[in-house]
C-alpha positions in Angstrom: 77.7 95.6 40.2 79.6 94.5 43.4 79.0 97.8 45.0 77.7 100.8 45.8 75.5 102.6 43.6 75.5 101.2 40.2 74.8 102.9 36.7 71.7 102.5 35.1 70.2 100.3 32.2 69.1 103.6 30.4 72.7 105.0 30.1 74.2 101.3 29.0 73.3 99.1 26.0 71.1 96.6 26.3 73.4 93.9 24.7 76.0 95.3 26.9 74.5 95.3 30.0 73.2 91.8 29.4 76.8 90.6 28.7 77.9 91.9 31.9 75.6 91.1 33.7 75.5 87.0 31.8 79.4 86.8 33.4 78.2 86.8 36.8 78.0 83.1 37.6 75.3 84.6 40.9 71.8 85.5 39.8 71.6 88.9 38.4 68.3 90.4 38.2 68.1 94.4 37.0 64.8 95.6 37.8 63.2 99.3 37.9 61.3 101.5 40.6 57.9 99.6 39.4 59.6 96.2 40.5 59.7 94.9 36.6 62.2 93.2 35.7 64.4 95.1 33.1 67.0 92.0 32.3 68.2 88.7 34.2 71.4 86.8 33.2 71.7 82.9 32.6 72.1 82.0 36.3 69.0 83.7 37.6 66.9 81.8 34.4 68.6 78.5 35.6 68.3 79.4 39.4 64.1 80.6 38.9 63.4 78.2 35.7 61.9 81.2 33.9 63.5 82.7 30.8 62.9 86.1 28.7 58.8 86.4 29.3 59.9 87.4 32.8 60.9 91.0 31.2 58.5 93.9 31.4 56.9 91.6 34.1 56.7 92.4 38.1 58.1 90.0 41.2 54.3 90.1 41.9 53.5 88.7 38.5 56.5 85.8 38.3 56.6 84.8 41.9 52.9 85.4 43.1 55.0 87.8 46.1 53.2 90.2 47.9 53.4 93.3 46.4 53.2 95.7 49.4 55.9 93.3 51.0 57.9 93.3 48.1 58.2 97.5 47.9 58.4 97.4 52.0 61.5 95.0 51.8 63.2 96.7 48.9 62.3 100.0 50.2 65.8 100.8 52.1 67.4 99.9 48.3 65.0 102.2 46.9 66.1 105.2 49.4 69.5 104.9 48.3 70.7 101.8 50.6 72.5 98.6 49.6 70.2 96.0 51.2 71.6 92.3 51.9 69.1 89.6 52.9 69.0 85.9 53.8 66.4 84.3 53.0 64.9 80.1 51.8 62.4 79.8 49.5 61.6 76.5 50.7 62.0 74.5 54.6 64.3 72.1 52.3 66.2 74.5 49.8 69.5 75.9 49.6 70.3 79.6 51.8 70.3 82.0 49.9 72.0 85.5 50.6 70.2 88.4 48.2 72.5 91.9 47.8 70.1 94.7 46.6 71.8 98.3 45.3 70.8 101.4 44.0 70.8 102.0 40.0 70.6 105.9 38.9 69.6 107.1 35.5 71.2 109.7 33.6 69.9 112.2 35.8 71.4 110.9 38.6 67.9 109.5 40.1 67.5 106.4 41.4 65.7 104.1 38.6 65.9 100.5 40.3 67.7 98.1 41.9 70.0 95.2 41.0 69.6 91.9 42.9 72.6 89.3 43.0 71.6 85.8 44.7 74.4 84.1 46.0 73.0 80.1 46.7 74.5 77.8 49.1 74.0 74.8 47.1 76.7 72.2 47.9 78.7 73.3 44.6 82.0 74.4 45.2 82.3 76.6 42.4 86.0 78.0 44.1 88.0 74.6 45.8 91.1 76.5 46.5 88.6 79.6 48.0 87.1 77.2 50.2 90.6 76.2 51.3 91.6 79.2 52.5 88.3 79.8 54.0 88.9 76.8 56.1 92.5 77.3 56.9 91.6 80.8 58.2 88.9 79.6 60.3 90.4 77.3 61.8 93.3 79.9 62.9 90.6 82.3 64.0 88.8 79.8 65.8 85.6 80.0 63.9 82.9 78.1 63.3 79.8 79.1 60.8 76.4 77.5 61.1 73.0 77.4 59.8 70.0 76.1 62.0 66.6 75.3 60.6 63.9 75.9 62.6 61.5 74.1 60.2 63.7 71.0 60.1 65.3 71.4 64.1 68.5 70.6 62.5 71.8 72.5 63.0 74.6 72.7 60.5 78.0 73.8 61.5 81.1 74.3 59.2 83.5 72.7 60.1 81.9 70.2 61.7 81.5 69.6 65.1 83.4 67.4 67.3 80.7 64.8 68.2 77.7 66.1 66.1 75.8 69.1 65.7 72.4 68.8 68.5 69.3 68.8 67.0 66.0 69.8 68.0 66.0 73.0 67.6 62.5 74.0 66.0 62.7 77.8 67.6 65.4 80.9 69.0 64.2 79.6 72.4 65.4 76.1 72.0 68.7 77.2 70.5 68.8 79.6 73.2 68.5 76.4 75.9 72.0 75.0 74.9 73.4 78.1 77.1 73.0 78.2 80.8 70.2 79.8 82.3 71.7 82.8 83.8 72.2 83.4 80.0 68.8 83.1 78.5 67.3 86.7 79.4 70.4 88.8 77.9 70.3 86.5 75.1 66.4 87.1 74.2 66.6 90.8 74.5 69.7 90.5 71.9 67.0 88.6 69.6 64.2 90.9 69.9 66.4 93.7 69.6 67.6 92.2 66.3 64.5 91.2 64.7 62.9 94.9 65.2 66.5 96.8 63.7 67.7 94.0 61.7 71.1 94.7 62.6 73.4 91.9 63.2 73.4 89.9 66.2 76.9 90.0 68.1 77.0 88.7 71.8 79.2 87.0 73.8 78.3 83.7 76.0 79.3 80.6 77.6 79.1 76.8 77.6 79.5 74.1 79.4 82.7 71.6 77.8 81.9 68.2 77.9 84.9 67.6 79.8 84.2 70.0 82.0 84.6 74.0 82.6 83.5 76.6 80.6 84.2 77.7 77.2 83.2 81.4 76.0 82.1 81.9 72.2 81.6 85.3 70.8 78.5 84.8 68.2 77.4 87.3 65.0 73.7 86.0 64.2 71.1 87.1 61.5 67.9 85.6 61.5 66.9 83.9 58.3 63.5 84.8 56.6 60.7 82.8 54.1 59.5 84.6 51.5 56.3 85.2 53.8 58.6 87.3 55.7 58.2 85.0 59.0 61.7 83.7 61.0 62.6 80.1 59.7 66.2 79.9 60.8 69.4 81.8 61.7 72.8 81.6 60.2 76.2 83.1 62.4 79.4 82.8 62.9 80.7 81.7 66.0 84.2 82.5 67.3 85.8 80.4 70.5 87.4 83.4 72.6 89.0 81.2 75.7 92.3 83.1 75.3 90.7 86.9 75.2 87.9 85.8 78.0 91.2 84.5 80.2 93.5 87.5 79.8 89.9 90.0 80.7 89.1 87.5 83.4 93.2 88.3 84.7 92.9 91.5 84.2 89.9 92.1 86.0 91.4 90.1 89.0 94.2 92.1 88.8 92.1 95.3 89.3 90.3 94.0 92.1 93.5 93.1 93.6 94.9 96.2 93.1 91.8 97.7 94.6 91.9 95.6 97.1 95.7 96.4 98.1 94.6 100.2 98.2 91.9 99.7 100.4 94.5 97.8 102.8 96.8 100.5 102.4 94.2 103.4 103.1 92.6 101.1 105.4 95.9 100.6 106.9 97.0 104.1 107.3 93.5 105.3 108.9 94.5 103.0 111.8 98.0 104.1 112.2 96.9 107.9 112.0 94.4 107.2 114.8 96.5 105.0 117.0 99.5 107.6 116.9 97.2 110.6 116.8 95.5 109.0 120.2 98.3 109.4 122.9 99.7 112.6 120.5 96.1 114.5 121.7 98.1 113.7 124.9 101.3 114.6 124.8 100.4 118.0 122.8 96.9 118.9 124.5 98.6 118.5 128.1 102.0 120.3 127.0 100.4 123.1 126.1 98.3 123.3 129.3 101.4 122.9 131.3 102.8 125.4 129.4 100.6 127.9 130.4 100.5 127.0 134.2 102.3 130.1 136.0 105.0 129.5 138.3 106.7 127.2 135.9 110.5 126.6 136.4 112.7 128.2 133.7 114.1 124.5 132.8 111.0 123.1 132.7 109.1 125.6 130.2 112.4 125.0 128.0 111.5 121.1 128.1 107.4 121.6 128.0 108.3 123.7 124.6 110.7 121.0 123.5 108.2 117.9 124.1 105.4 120.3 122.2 107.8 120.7 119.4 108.3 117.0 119.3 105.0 115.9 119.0 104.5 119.1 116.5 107.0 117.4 114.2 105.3 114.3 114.6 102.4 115.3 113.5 104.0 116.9 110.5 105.6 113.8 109.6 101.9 112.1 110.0 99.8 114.4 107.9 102.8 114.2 105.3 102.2 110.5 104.8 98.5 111.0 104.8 98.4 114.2 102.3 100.6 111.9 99.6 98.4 108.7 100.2 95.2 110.8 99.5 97.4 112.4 96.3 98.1 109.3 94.6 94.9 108.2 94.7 93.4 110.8 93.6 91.1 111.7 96.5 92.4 115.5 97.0 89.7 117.8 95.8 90.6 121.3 95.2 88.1 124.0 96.8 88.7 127.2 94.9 87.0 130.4 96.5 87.6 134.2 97.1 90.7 135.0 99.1 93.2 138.5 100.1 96.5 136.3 98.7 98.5 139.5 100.8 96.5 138.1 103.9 97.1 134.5 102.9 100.9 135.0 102.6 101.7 137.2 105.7 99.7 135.0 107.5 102.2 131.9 107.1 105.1 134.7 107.1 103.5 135.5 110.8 103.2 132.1 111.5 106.8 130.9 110.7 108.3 134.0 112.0 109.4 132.8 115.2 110.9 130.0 114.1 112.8 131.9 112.1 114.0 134.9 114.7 115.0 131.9 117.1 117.5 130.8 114.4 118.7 134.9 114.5 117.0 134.5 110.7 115.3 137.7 109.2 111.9 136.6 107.5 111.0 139.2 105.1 107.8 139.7 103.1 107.6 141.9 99.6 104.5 142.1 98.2 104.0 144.2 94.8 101.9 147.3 95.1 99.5 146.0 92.7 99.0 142.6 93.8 94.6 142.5 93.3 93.1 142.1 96.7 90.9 139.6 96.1 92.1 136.1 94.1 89.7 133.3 93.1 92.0 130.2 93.6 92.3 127.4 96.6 93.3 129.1 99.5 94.0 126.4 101.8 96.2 124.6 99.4 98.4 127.7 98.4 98.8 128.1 102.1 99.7 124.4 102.5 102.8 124.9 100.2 104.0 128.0 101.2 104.2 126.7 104.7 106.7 123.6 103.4 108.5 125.9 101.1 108.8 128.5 104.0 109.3 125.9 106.4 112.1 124.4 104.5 113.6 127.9 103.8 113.9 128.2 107.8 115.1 124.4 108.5 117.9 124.7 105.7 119.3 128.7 106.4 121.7 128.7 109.6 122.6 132.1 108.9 121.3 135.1 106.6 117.4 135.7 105.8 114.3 134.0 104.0 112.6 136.4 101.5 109.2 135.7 100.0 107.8 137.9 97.7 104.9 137.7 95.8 104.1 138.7 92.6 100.8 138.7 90.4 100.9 138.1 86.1 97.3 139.2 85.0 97.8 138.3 81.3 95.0 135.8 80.8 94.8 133.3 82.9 95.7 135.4 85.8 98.7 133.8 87.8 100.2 134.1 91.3 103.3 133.9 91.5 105.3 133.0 94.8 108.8 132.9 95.2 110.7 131.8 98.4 114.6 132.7 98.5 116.6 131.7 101.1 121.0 132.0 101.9 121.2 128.5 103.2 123.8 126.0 101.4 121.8 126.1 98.2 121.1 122.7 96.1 123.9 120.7 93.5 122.2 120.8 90.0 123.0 116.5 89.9 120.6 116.1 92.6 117.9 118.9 92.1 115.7 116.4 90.7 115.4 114.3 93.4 114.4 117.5 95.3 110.8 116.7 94.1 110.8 112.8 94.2 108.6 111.1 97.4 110.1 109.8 100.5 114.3 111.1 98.9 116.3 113.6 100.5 118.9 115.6 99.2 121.2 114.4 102.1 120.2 111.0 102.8 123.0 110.0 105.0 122.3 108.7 108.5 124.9 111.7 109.1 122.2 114.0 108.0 121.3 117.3 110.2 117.4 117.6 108.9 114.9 115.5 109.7 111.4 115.1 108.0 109.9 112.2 105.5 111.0 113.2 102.2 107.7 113.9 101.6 107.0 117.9 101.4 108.2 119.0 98.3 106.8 115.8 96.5 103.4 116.6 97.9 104.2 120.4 97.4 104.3 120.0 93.2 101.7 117.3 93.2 99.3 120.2 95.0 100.7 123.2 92.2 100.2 120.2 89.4 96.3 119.3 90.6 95.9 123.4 90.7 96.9 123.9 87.2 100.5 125.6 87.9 104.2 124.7 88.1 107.1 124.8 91.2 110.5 125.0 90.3 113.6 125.7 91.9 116.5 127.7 91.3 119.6 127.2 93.1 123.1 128.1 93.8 125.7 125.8 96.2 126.8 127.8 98.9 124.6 131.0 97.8 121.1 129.9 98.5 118.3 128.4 96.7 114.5 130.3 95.5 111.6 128.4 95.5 109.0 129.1 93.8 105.3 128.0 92.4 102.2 130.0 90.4 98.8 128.8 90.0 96.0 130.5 88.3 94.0 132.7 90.1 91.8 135.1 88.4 90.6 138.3 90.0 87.3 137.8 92.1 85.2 140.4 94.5 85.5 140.0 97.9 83.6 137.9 99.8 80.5 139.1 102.3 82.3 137.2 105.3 80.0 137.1 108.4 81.5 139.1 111.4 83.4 136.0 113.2 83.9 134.8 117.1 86.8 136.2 118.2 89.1 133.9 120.5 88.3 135.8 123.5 84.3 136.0 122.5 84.7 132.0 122.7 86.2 131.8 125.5 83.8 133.9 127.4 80.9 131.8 125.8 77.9 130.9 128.1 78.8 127.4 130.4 76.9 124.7 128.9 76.3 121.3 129.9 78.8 118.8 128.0 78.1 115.3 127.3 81.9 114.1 126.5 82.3 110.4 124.6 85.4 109.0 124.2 86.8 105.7 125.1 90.2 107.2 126.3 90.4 108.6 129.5 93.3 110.6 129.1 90.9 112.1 126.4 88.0 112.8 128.6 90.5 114.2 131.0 92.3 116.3 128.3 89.0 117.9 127.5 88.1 118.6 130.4 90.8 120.9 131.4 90.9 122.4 128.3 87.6 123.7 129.1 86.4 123.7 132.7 88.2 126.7 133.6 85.5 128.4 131.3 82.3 127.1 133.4 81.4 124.2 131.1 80.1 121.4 132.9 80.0 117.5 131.5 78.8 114.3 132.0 80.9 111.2 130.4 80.7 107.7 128.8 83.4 105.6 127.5 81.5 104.1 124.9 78.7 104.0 122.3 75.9 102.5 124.2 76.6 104.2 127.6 76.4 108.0 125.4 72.6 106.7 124.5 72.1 106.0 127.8 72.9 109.1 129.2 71.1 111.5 126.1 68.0 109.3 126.5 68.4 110.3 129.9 69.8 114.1 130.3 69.1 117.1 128.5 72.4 118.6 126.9 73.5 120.9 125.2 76.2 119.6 122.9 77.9 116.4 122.8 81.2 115.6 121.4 81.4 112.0 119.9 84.2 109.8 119.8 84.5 108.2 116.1 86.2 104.7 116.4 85.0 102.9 119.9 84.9 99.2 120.6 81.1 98.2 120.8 78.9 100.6 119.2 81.3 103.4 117.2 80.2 107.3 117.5 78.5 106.7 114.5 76.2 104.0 115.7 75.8 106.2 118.6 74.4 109.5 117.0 71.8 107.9 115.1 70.6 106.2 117.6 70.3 109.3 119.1 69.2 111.2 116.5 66.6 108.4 116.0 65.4 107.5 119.1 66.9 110.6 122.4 64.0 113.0 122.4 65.4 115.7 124.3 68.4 115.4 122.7 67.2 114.8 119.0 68.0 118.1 117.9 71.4 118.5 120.0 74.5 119.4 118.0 76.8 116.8 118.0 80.4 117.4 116.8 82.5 114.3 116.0 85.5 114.2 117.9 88.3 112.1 116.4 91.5 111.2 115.3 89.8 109.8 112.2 90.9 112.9 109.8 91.0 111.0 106.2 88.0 112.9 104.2 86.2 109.6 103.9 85.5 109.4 108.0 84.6 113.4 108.0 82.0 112.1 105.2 80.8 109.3 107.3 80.3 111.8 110.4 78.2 113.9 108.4 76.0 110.8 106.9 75.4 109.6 110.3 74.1 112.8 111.8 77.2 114.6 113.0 77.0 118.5 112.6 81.1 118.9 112.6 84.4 117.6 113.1 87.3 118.3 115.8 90.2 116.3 115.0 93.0 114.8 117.2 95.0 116.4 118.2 93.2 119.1 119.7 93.8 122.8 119.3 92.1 124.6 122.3 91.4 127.3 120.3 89.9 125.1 117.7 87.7 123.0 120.6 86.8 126.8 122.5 85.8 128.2 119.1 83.5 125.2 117.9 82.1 125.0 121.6 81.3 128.9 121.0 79.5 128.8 118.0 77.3 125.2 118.2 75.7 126.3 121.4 75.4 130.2 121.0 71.8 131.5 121.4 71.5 132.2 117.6 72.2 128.6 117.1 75.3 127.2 114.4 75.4 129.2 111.3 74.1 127.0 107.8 75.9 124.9 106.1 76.9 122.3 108.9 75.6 118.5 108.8 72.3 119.0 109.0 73.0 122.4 110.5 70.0 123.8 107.4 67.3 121.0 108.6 67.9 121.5 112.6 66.7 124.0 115.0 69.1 124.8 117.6 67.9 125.3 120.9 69.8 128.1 123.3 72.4 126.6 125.7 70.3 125.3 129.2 69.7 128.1 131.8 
């Protein structure tokens, strides 16, 4: 009768059943699906004062209950469910705690249910029980406690140091011992509880009297008269200052840690633009000097030389900035429709005078069958073949670089690209630090390579967050094959819109230019880069000045410095966007050597159409002139390109 779904009178003998039931020293009452009592043992006739005449009778007949509330409170019982209640019968009697469960007849039915009363009178039926119950609480830092709303009085066991408060004639004035930031989660917790009777459990805090706070987590039930109406709560309370100190630590530890990675991206964002700054310099100018004719032998040998210096530099750069963005997870993938043969030969192209001023043959070998159209993230497959390739190059002093690439189209579909080179080949005790950040194979100061230790580290990490595996194979003094594959499943080619060639934006319409930077080497920079094409400008060095000027001049695209003293390029373009009515609807292409994906975002929220970063490619800056001021306008999909009409560059 403890449990679960008992077995019915009908199937046990009467003097048995009441025998059973007589051993129970709670109040046992069986009754059936009318509410009559069937049989009671000797503690419910001692605990009710009635004796056998309460038989055949119903709870409406011996206690005067209601009988609607009577069927609605043991309905859940009824349906199956064991039911426990607490519940006084009078403001000054013992708690009592009623457990109601499910009889079946014979036919497996539900006849009835049993009711066991368990009364809190002051008896201590079970000292050594109550011993252990004490022991354990105190180890578990409990405390359990009754509070009478009739009386105001609160009862806690053990005691409390000092005395219980009293007072308390309502949940409201319980509910004022807690501070008042409290008092609203605390209510809701109540309602919530007397409308699902389901047990209370919330967490709060209190003031010590010695001061500082002590947290409690609570498990309340609210304590019902027989008229059904709230005349107390009973719970269990549980002192939690240990658990609430180590969440507290750990959530300052979070935020600390947080707050360290913001410093660090923080931190990086400003070195990438103050060495990205005078690099727009040193590469944008060596490449215009480059081109000048007339140019003594030795000093196109040095031009190429201070290019391929700040080239290297700004490897090194974006290495540090690709791995930052790695480990904390900010690197989204951007799969799409590519030709993976066009993908490949275009890095073979791009790498291949490296490799023929090193007297290296680059080879390419690509499978007849390779499909010509791969759904899979371009832009980060060509990222890794460039280090791998890159690395192949570097490391071979003599021999060739093969890459070949292969395609497996058992499902998933993977591309498979292998890179083998004849250079001194890797010793199988430090292959593994091949992939590890910032470690070199040869880490001596003696070594001939440069680079940050970075490339292969942020090579696998890329191939990992794609879905694939690199590996290497390698043999000393033979050579060593890269190679990675990533899924790629077989797409249809994309509908790419007929695109600007070089020469189409360099023969672009002049327009009128409004240049913003606070760098006049910038401005300067710029300029040459693209007055020899008829574009005209007009310049301001900082945030407010570029207002100025588009509230005063039409124009018909102006590229915005990011980061500024005074009023940033942000600041600027809405402003302008806001209040610059002849240039409200001007494109305005942020022009920065903030690259990090966070500062792109931020040009876009501000009002920026697109994003030239430092340092500049002139074919990049000639192209993106082109195509924001042709007469057709920019095609969708740039900030606010979809929401804008572009006006047709000024006659």
């Amino acid at each position: 009768m403890h449990g679960g779904a008992a077995a019915g009178p009908s199937r046990v003998p009467a003097a048995l059943l009441q025998a059973a039931i007589d051993r129970d020293p709670d109040a046992v009452a069986v009754l059936d699906r009318s509410l009559r009592f069937v049989a009671v043992n000797a503690a419910w006739r001692s605990a009710t004062g009635f004796g056998e005449e309460a038989l055949g009778l119903t709870l409406h007949d011996v206690f005067g209950l209601p009988s609607e509330a009577m069927k609605m409170a043991l309905a859940p019982a009824l349906a199956g469910r064991e039911v426990v209640k607490t519940f006084k019968v009078a403001h000054d009697g013992p708690l009592r705690q009623t457990t109601i469960t499910p009889w079946r007849d014979e036919t497996g039915a539900i006849g009835g249910v049993i009711t066991r009363d368990q009364v809190d009178d002051g008896r201590q039926r079970f000292d050594g029980r109550d011993r252990r119950l004490r022991v354990a609480m105190e180890m578990a830092k409990l405390s359990a406690y009754e509070i009478d709303f009739r009386t105001g009085a609160i009862t806690y066991e053990p005691s409390m140091a000092g005395g219980a408060p009293g007072g308390l004639y309502c949940y409201d004035d319980a509910v004022g011992l807690l501070p008042e930031a409290q008092h609203a989660a605390q209510r809701e917790a109540w309602a919530t509880h007397l409308a699902t009777g389901e047990p209370m459990l919330t967490e709060y805090s209190r003031v010590r009297a010695g001061g500082g706070l002590s947290w409690h987590r609570n498990l309340t039930e609210a304590v019902r008269g027989l008229d059904g109406e709230v005349v107390g709560m009973v719970g269990v309370t549980q002192i939690i200052d240990d658990q609430k100190k180590a969440e507290l630590a750990l959530v300052a530890e979070k935020e600390a840690a947080q707050a360290a990675h913001r410093a660090k991206s923080e931190f990086l964002a400003n070195m990438s633009h103050e060495i990205r700054t005078p690099l727009t310099s040193v590469i944008g100018f060596a490449d215009l000097l480059r081109k000048l004719d007339g140019l003594p032998p030795d000093a196109q040998i040095y031009v190429r030389r201070i290019a391929a210096a700040g080239h290297s530099l700004l490897s090194v750069i974006n290495d540090i900035l690709d791995f930052s963005k790695l480990e904390s997870g900010q690197v989204e993938l951007d799969p799409h429709p590519f030709d993976p043969a066009e993908c490949v030969g275009a890095v073979v192209d791009l790498l291949a005078a490296q490799a023929a001023g090193k007297g290296i043959a680059l080879a390419l070998d690509v499978e007849a069958d390779l499909p010509a159209c791969l759904d899979a993230d371009s832009s980060r497959i060509r990222q890794v073949l460039v280090n791998l390739v890159g690395n192949a190059v570097k490391f071979t002093a003599a021999g060739r670089v093969a890459v070949a690439v292969r395609y497996d189209g058992e499902a998933p579909g993977q591309l498979r690209i292998a890179v083998t080179d004849t250079g001194p080949g890797v010793a199988e005790d430090v292959r593994d630090r091949l992939f590890q950040r910032f470690s070199q194979v040869d880490g001596s100061v003696s070594r001939r390579h440069g680079g940050s230790g970075l490339g292969l580290a942020i090579c696998k990490s890329l191939v990992e967050l794609m879905g694939g595996t690199l590996g290497v194979e390698s043999e000393p003094g033979r050579g060593s094959t890269f190679w990675f594959a990533v899924p790629a499943a077989p797409a249809a080619p994309p509908v790419e819109p007929e695109a600007a060639s070089e020469g189409d934006a360099a023969g672009s319409r002049p327009v009128h230019i409004l240049l913003v930077d606070d760098v006049s080497v910038n401005r300067e920079l710029v300029r040459a880069m693209l007055a020899p094409f008829g574009h005209s400008f007009e310049e301001a060095d900082n945030g407010a000045d570029a207002v100025k000027a588009a509230m005063r001049s039409r124009f018909d695209l102006i590229l915005m410095d990011m980061q500024m003293p005074g009023m940033d390029g942000a600041a600027a373009t809405r402003a302008i966007r806001a209040a610059a009515e002849v240039n409200r609807g001007t494109p305005i292409l942020a022009f920065s050597a903030n690259v990090l994906a966070e500062h792109t975002a931020a040009a876009r929220e501000a009002g920026m159409d697109d994003h030239i970063g430092k340092p500049i490619r002139p074919a990049e800056l000639l192209a993106k002139v082109a195509m924001w001021t042709s007469p057709a306008g920019a095609p969708q999909g740039g900030v606010e390109a979809g929401s804008r009409a572009r006006r047709a560059p000024n006659p």
